[in-house]
One Martini backbone bead per residue (centre of mass of N, CA, C, O) as a GRO file, in nm:
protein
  184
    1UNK     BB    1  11.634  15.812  18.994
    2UNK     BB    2  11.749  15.735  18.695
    3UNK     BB    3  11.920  15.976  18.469
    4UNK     BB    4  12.007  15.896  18.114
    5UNK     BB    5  11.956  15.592  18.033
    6UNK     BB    6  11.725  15.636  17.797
    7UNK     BB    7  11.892  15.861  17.634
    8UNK     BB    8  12.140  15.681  17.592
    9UNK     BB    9  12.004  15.453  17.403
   10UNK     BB   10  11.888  15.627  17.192
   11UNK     BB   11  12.169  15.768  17.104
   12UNK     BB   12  12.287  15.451  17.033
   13UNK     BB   13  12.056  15.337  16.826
   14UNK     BB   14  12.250  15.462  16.548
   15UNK     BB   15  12.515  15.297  16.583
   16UNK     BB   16  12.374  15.010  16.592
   17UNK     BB   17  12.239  15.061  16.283
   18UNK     BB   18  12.503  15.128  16.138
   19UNK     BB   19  12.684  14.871  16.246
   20UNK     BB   20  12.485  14.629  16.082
   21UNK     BB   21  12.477  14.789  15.789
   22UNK     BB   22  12.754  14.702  15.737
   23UNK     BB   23  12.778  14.464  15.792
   24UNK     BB   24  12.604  14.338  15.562
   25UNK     BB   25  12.698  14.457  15.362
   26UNK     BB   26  12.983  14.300  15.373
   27UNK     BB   27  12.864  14.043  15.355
   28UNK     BB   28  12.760  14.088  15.072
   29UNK     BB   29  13.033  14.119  14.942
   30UNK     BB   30  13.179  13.874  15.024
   31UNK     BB   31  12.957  13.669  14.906
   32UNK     BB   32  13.010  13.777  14.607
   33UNK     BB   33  13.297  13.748  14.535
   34UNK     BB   34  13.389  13.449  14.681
   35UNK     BB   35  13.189  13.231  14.655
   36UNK     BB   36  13.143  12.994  14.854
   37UNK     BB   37  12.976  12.781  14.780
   38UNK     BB   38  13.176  12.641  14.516
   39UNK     BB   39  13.315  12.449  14.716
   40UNK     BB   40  13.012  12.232  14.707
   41UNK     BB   41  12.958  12.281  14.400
   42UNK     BB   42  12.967  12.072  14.108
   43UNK     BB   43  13.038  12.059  13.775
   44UNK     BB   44  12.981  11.862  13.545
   45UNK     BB   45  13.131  11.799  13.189
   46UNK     BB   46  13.053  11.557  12.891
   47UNK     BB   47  13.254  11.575  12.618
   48UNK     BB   48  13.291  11.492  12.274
   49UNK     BB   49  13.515  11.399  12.061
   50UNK     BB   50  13.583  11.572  11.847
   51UNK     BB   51  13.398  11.593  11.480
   52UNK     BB   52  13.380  11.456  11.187
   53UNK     BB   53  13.242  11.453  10.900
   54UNK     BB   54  13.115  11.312  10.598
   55UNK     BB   55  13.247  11.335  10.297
   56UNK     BB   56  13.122  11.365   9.973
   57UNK     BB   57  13.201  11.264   9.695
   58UNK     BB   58  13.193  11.196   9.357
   59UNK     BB   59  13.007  10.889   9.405
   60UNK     BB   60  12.821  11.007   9.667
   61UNK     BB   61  12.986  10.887   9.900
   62UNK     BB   62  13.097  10.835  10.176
   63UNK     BB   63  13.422  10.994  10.330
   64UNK     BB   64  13.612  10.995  10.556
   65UNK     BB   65  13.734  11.185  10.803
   66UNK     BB   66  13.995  11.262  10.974
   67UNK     BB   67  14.095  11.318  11.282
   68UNK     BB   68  14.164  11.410  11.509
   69UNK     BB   69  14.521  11.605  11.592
   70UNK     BB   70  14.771  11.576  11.848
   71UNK     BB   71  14.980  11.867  11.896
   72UNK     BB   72  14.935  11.867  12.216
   73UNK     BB   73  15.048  11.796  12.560
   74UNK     BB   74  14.903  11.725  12.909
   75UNK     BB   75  14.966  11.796  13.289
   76UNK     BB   76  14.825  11.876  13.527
   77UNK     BB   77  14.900  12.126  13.798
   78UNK     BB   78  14.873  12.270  14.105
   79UNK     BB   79  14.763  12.531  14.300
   80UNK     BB   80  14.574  12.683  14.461
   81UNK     BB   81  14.446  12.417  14.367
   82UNK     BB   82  14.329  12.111  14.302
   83UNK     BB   83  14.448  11.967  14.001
   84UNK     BB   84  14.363  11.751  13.751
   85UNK     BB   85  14.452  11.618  13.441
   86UNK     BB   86  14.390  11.664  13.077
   87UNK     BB   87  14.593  11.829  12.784
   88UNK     BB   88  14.454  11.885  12.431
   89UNK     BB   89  14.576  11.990  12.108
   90UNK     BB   90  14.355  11.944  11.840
   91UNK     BB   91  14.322  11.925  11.489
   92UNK     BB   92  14.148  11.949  11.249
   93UNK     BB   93  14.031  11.904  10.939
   94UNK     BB   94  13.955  12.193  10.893
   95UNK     BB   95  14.225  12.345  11.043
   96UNK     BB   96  14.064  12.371  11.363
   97UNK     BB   97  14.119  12.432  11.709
   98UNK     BB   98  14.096  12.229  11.995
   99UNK     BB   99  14.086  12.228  12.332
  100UNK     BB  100  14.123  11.966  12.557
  101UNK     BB  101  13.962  11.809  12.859
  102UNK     BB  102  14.050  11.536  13.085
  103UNK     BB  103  13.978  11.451  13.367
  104UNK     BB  104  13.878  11.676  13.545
  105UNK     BB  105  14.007  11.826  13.853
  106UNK     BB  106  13.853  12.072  14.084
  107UNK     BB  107  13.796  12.382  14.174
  108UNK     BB  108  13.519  12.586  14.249
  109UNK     BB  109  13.479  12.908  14.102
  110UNK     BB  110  13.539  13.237  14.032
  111UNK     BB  111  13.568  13.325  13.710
  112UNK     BB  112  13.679  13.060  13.513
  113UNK     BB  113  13.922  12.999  13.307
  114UNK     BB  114  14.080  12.971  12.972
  115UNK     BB  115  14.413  12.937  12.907
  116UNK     BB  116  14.652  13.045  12.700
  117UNK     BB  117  15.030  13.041  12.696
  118UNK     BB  118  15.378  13.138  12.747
  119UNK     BB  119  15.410  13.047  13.023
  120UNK     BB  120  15.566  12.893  13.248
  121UNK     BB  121  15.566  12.642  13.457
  122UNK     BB  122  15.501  12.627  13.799
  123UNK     BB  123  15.564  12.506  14.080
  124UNK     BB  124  15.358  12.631  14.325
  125UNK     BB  125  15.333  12.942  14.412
  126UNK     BB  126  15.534  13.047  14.211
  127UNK     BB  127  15.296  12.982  13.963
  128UNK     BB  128  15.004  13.146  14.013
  129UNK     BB  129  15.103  13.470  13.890
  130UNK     BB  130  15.236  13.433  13.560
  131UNK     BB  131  14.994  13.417  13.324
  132UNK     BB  132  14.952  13.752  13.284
  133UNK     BB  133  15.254  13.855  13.201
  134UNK     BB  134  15.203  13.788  12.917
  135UNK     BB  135  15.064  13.581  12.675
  136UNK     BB  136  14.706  13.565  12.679
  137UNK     BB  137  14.426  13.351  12.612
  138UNK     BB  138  14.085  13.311  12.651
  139UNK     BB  139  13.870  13.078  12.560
  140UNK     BB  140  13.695  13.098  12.843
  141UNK     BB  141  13.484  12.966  13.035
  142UNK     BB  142  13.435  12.739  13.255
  143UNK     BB  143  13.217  12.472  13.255
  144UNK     BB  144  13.373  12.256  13.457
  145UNK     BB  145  13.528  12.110  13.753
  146UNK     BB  146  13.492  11.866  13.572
  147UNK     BB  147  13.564  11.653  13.314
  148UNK     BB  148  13.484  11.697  12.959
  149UNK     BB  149  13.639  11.929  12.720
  150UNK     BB  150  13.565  12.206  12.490
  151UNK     BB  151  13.742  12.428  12.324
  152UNK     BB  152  13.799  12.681  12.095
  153UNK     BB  153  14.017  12.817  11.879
  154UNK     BB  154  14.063  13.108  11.742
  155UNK     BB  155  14.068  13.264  11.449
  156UNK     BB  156  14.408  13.310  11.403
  157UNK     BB  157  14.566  13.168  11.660
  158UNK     BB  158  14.876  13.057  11.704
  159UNK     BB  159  14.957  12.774  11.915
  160UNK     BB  160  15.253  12.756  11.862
  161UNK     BB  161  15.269  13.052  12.086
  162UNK     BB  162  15.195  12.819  12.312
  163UNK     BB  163  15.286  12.657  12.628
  164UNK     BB  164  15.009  12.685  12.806
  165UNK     BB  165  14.802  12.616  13.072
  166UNK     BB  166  14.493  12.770  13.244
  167UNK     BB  167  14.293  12.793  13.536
  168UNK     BB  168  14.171  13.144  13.577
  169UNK     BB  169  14.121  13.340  13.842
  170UNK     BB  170  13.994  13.667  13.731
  171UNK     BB  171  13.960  13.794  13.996
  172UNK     BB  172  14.206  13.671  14.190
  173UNK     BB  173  14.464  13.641  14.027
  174UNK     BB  174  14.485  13.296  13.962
  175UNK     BB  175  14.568  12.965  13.973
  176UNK     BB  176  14.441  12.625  13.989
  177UNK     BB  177  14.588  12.520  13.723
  178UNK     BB  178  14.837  12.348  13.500
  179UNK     BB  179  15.024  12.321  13.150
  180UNK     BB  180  15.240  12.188  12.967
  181UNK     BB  181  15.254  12.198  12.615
  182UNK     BB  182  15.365  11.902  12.451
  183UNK     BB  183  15.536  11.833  12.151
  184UNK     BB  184  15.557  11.522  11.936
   0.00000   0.00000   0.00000
């Protein structure tokens, strides 16, 4: 007859139970944080460039307004993730200003925004963590990490203050890509 066998069983018994239990939260925090499934899941967006509507003249007839005026453009370079695509940052005729994002390819993750910012592009891991050190604004959640897109540019906001833009995951303070804005 062995004596303490079923006891010390049923004595380990919470212990075993206590450290699934921690495993499990675990496991539960890391999938909310991560969000590794966005690995796989492209999201495209398709917007078409902004416009303005015809305005009606004095003698009743539409006169077209003038199109978007591209006052800055740029070409994404790769940082945490691959991204390429280009981005201008347009003017309309109404005096208000969009971000515009062209054939964006980046990957999909958790948070990430759109940032005007001030600070320098640099190229590699260099260049990952430095659009939060200076002035930068958001202009929103990135719409998909695939296609075209338009940002508006806040009222009040002067782009001219602004020398880069980021596509920023704000969960983990980091660069997905970036462009310099260079004015024509």
């Amino acid at each position: 007859m062995v004596r303490g066998s079923s006891g010390s069983r049923w004595r380990r018994r919470p212990l075993v139970i206590g450290a699934l239990i921690v495993l499990a939260a675990g496991l539960a925090l890391g999938l909310y944080w991560f969000e590794p499934w966005k690995l796989w899941v492209d999201r495209t967006v398709e917007e078409a460039l902004p416009s303005t509507s015809a305005a009606p003249s004095a003698s009743g007839t539409a006169t077209p307004t003038p199109g978007p005026v591209t006052v800055a453009q740029g070409t994404l370079i790769s940082h945490e993730h691959t991204t390429t695509g280009t981005v201008r940052l347009l003017r309309l005729a109404d005096g208000s200003h969009v971000l515009r994002l062209e054939d964006l390819d980046t990957s999909n993750g958790p948070d990430l925004r759109v940032w005007l910012t001030n600070a320098p592009v640099k190229e590699g891991r260099e260049g990952w963590h430095v659009f939060d050190d200076g002035e930068h604004i958001s202009l929103g959640a990135l719409k998909g990490n695939k296609g075209d897109q338009n940002y508006a540019v806040p009222p009040g906001v002067n782009p001219a203050d602004y020398t880069s833009l980021s596509i920023w995951c704000d969960r983990f303070d980091v660069s997905f890509g970036a462009a310099r804005l260079d004015r024509p």
